[in-house]
C-alpha positions as CSV (number, residue, x, y, z in Angstrom):
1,X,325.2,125.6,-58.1
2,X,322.2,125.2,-60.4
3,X,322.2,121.8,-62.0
4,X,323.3,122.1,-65.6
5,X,323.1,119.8,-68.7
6,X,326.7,119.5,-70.7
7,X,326.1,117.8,-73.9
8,X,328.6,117.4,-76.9
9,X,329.3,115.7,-79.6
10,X,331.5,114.8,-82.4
11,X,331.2,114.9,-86.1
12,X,331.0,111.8,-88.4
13,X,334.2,112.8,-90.6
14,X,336.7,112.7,-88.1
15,X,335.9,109.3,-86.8
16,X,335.3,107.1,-89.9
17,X,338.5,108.6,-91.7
18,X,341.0,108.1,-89.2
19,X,340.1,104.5,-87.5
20,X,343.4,102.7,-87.4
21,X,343.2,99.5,-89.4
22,X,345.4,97.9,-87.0
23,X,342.8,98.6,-83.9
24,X,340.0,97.4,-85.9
25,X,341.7,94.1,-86.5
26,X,342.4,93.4,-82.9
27,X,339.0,94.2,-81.8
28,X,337.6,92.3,-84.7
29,X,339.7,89.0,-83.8
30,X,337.9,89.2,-80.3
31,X,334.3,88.6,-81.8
32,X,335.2,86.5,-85.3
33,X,337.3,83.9,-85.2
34,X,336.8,82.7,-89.0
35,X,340.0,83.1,-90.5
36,X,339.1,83.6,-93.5
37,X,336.7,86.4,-92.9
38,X,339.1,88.2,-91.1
39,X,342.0,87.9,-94.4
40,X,338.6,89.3,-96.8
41,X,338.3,92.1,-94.4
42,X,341.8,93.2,-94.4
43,X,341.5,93.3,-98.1
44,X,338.7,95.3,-98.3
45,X,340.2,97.9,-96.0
46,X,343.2,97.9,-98.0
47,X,341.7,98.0,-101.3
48,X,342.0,101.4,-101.8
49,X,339.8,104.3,-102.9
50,X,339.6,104.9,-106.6
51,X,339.1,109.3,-107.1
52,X,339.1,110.4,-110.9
53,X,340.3,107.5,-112.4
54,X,343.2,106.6,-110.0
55,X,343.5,104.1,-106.9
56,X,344.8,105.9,-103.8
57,X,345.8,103.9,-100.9
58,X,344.4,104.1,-97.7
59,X,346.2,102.8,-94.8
60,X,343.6,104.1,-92.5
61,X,339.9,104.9,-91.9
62,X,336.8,102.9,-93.4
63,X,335.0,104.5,-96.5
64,X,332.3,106.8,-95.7
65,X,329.1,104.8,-97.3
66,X,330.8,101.7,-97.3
67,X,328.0,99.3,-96.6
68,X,329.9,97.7,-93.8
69,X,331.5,101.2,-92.9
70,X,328.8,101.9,-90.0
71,X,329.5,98.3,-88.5
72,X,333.6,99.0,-88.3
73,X,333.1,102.1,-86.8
74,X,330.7,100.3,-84.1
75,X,333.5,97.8,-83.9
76,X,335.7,100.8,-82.6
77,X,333.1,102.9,-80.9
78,X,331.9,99.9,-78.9
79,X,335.3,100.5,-76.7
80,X,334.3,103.7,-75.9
81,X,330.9,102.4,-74.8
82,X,332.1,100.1,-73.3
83,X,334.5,101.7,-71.5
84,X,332.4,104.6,-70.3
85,X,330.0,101.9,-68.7
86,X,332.2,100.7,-66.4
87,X,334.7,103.4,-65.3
88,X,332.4,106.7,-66.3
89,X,328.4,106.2,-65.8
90,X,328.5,108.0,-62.5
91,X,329.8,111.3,-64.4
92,X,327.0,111.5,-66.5
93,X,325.0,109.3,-69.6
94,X,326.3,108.6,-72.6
95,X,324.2,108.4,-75.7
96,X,325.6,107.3,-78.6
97,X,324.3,106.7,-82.6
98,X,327.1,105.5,-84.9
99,X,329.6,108.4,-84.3
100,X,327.8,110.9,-83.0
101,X,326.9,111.2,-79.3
102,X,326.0,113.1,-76.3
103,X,326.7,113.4,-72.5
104,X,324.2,114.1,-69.9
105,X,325.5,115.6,-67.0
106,X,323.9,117.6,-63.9
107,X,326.6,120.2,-63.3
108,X,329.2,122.4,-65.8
109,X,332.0,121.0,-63.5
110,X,330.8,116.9,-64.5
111,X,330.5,118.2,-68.5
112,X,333.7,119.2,-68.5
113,X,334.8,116.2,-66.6
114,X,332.9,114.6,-69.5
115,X,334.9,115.9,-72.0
116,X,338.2,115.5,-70.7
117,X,337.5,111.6,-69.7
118,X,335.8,111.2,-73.9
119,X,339.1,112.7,-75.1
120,X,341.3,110.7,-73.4
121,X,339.6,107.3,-74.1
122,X,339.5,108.8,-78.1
123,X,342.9,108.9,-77.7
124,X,343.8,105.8,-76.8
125,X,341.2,104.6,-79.6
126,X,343.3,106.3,-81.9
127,X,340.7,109.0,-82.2
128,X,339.9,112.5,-82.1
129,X,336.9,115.1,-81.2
130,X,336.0,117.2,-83.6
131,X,337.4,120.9,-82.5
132,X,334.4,122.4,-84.3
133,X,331.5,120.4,-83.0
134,X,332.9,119.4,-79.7
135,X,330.7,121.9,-77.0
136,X,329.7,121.9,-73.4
137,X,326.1,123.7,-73.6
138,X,323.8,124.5,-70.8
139,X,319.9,123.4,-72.1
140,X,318.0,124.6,-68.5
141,X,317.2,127.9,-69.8
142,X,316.2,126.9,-73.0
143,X,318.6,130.1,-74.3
144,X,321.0,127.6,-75.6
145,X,320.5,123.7,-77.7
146,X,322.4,121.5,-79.5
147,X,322.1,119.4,-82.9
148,X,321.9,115.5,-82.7
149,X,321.1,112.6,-85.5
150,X,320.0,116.0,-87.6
151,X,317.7,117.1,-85.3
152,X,318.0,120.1,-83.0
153,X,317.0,120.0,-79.2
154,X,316.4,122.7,-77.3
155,X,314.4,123.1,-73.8
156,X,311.3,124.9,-74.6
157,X,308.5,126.9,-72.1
158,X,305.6,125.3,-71.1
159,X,302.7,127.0,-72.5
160,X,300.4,125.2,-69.4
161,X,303.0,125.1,-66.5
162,X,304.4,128.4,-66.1
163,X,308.0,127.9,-64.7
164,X,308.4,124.6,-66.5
165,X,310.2,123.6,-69.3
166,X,310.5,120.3,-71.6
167,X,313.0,119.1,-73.7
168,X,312.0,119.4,-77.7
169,X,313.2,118.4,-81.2
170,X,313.0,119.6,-84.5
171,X,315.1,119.5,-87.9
172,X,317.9,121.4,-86.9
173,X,319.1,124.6,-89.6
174,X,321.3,122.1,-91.5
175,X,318.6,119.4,-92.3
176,X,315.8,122.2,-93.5
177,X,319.1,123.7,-96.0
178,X,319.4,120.7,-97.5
179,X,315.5,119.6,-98.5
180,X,314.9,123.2,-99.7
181,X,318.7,122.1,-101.5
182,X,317.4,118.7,-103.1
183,X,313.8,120.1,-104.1
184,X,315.4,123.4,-105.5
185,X,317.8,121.0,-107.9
186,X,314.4,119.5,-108.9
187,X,312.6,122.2,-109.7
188,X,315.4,125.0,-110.7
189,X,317.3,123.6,-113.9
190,X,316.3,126.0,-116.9
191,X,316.5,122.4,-119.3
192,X,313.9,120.6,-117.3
193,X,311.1,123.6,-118.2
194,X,309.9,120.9,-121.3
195,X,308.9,118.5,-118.9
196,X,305.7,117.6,-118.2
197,X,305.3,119.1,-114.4
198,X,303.6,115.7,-113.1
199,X,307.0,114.0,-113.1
200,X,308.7,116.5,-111.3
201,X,306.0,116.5,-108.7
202,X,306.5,112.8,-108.0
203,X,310.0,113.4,-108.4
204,X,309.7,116.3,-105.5
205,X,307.7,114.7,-103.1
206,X,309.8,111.2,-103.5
207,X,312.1,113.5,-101.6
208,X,309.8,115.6,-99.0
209,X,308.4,111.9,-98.2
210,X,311.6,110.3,-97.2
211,X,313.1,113.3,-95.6
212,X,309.8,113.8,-93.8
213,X,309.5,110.0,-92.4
214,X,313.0,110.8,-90.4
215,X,312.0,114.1,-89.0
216,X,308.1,112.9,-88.5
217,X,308.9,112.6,-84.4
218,X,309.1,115.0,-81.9
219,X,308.2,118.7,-82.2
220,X,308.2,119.1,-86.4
221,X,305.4,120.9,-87.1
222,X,305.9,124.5,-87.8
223,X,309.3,123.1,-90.0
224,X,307.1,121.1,-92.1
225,X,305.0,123.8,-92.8
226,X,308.0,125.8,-93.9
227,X,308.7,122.8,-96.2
228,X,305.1,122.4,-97.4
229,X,305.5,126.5,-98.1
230,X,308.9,126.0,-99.6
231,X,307.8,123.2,-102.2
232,X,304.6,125.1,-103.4
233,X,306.5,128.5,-104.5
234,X,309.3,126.6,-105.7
235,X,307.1,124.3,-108.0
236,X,304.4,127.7,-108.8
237,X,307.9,128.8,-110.0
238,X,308.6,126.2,-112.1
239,X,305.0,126.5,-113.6
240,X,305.6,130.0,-114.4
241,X,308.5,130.3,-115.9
242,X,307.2,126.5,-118.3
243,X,304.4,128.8,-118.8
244,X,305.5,132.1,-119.0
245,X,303.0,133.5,-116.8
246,X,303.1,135.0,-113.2
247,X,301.8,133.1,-110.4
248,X,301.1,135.3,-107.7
249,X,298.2,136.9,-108.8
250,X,296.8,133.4,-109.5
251,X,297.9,131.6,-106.3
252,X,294.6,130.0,-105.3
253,X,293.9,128.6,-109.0
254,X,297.9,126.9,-108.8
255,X,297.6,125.3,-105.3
256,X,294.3,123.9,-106.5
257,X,295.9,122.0,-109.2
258,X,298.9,120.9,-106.7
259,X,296.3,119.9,-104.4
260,X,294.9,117.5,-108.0
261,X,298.2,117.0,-108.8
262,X,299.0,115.2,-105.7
263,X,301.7,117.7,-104.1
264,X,303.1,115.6,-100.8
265,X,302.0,117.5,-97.8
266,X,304.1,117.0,-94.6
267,X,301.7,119.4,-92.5
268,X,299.3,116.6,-90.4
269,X,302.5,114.0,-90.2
270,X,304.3,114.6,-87.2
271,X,304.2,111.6,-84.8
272,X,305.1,110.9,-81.4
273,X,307.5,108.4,-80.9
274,X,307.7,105.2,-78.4
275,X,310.3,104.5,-76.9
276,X,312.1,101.7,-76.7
277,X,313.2,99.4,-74.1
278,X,317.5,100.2,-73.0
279,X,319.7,97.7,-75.3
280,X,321.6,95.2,-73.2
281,X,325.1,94.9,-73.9
């Protein structure tokens, strides 16, 4: 059988809304042993989530965005970690950010192994896979990928080594749909033509900085220069309908004055990340 790659994972949703409080208080008396802390944190997991006005219990799950949310779940997750360490390495490697994770394995029949052995521990965490976003993919080919921590990997050609083929990254099809989303709120509101256009450049590329200092690693290039194409006809837009003038037969004259204006350029960023030395439980 060829070796094959199964990778899956699980959405954020399903996790942080259905951790049983009960479970997270057991596992939390194993590391903290201040009484106190652990009455304050019962409180805050019963306190409720207040939705138009009114306070709705919640007698299970942790508030996505809490600012302690990400360490509960971890709390939880940890298990499964844990867990797959001792009894599970030998099926394949587990890597895991905050909820969502993938499984390495060399054959279909060790992926699917995979998945059935992640279920059942799940289960007994109180826990489910997401139907949806739960998958056994093949990457050798490089005709199918999968999306991870926003980023979508995928086993490209070598354009050097024919025959071989290396693992890649990029923003995956939900990340670009959301920047083009956040700058076209920006630049789109009929109310904001008034403005001056230099605060709604630094307002823009507030944005395509921050989104562009996740997605900097790997194998970004040709998506930041959809993004860098994407910002300049959505902010030439802007500038035509302020001043009631085309822009296409003046192009070169408008991305001169972004270029003055100071237009954020994610073309020329991409870097190549370090790795970092395996965390020791």
């Amino acid at each position: 059988m060829r070796e094959r790659t199964g990778s899956w994972s699980w959405t954020s949703k399903r996790s942080y809304d259905r951790i049983d409080h009960e479970l997270l208080m057991k596992l939390m008396e194993r590391r903290v042993y201040d009484g106190r802390m652990l009455k304050l944190l019962r409180k805050w997991l019963k306190a409720g989530v207040l939705d138009a006005g009114k306070v709705l219990s919640s007698d299970q799950g942790v508030p996505q965005g809490g600012v302690i949310s990400c360490v509960l779940a971890n709390v939880v997750l940890h298990e499964l970690d844990r867990l797959w360490e001792d009894r599970c390495s030998q099926v394949g490697q587990l890597i895991r950010y905050a909820d969502d994770a993938v499984v390495q394995c060399r054959t279909e029949a060790q992926a699917q192994e995979a998945l059935r052995r992640i279920g059942t521990i799940l289960e007994r965490l109180k826990l489910t896979l997401h139907a949806d976003k739960t998958k056994v993919v093949y990457v050798g080919d490089g005709t199918q990928g999968f999306d991870f921590l926003g980023f979508h990997w995928r086993k490209v050609a070598s354009t050097k080594y024919r025959g071989k083929r290396y693992l890649q990254c990029w923003p995956s099809r939900r990340a670009m749909q959301r920047v083009r989303e956040r700058v076209k709120a920006i630049t789109a509101p009929r109310h904001r033509l008034p403005e001056a256009i230099e605060p709604i450049v630094a307002e823009v590329n507030r944005v395509v900085r921050g989104w562009g200092a996740y997605f900097r690693v790997g194998n970004s290039t040709r998506k930041f220069r959809a993004v860098d194409r994407y910002v300049r006809t959505r902010l030439a837009i802007f500038l035509a309908n302020k001043t009631r003038r085309g822009w296409r037969t003046r192009k070169r004259d408008i991305w001169a004055l972004f270029e003055k204006l100071g237009v954020y350029r994610l073309q020329g960023t991409v870097k190549w990340a370090t790795a970092t030395s395996t965390a020791v439980r």
